[in-house]
C-alpha positions in Angstrom: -23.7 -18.8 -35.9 -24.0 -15.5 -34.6 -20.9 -13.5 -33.7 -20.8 -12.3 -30.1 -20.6 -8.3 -29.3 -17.6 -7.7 -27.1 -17.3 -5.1 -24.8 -14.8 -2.7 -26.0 -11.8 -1.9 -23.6 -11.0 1.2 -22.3 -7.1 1.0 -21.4 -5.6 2.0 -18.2 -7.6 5.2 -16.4 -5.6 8.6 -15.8 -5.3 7.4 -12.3 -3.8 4.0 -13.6 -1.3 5.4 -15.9 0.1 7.7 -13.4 0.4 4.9 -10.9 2.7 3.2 -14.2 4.7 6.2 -14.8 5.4 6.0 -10.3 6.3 2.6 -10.9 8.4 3.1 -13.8 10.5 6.1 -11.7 10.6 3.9 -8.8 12.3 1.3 -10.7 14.9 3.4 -12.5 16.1 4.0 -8.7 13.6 6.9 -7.4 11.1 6.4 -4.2 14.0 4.7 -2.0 14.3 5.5 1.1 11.4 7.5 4.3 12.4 10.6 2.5 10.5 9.7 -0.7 7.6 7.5 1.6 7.3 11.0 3.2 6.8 13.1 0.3 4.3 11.0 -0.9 2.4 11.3 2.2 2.5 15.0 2.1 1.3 14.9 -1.5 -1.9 13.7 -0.3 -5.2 15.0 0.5 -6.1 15.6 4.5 -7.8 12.7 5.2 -5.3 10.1 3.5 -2.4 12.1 5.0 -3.6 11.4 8.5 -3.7 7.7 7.6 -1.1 7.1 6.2 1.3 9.0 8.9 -0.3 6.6 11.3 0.4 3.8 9.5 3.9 4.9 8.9 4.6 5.8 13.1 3.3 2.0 13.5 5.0 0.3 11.2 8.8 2.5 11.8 8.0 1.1 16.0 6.2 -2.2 15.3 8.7 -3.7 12.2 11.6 -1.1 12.1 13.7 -3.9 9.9 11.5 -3.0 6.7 12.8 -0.2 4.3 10.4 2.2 3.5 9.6 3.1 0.0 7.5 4.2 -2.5 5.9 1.1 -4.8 3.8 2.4 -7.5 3.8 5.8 -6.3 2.1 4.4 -2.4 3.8 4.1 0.5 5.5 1.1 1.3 7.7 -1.3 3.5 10.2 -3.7 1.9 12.1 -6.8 3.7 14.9 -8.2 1.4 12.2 -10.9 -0.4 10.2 -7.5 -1.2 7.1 -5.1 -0.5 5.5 -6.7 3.1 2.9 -4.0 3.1 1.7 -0.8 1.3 -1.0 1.9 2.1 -2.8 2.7 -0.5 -4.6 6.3 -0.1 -8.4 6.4 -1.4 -7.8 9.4 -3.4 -5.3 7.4 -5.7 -8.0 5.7 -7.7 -11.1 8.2 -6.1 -12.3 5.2 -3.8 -14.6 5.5 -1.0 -11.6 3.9 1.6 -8.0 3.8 2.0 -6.7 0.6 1.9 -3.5 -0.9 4.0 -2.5 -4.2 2.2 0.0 -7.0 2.4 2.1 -8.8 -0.8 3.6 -12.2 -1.1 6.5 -11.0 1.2 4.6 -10.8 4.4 4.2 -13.6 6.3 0.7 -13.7 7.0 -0.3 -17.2 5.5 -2.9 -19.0 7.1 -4.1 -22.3 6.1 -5.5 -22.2 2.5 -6.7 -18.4 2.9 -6.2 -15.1 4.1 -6.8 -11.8 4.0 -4.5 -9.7 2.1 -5.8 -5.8 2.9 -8.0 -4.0 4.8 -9.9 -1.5 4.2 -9.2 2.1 6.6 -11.3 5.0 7.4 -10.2 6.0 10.0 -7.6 4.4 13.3 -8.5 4.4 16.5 -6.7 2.4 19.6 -8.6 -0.9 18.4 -7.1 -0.5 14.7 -3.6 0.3 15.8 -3.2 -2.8 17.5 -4.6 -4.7 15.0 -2.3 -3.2 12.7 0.5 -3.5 14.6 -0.3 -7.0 15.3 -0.2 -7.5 11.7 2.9 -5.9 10.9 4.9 -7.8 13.4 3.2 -11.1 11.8 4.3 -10.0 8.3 7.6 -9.8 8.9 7.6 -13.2 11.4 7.4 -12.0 14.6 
């Protein structure tokens, strides 16, 4: 019998292992707090930074109970069961959108599926309600 070939693996990407070494601060007690969400915001390019400051404004007046903080080096918002929802900027991991997702804390379920993100290129009036629909879901309002 013939062996198969197997692809040979690559290990995390530059991207990846930075996004580890963010986590790995984070968890010795760094990226508490809007002061470190903010910094991380700043630290990106244009076009993320303009996201991700809207998402921030909607989710500070639509769920102002979450904590923000930094969760693998993205912005996040946590309840006291953990992260409700994250933007992740498209520069992080060079993808072609931003992306503002939703973990196991948010209260979003919905039957037997859901959706857990969304992909962002850009908010208008339509996708700041939606959004802030959302967040007030995730949290149970």
């Amino acid at each position: 019998m013939a062996k198969a070939k197997t692809a040979k693996a690559k290990g995390l990407s530059t991207e990846e292992k930075a996004a580890m070494k963010e986590m790995l601060a984070e968890r010795a007690g760094k990226g508490e707090g809007e002061a470190a969400v903010l910094a991380a915001i700043a630290a990106m390019p244009p076009a993320d930074r303009a996201l991700a400051e809207r998402v921030h404004a909607i989710v500070k007046e639509n769920a102002p109970s979450l904590a923000p903080k930094t969760w693998y080096g993205f912005p996040a918002y946590a309840s006291k069961e953990g992260v409700v929802c994250f933007f992740k900027a498209a520069s992080k991991f060079k993808e072609r959108y931003a992306t503002l997702g939703f973990n196991t804390a948010a209260k979003l379920d919905d039957g037997a599926m859901w959706v857990t993100s969304f992909a962002l290129l850009r908010i208008g009036d339509a996708e700041e309600k939606k959004i802030a629909a959302l967040v007030k879901k995730a949290v149970g309002g």
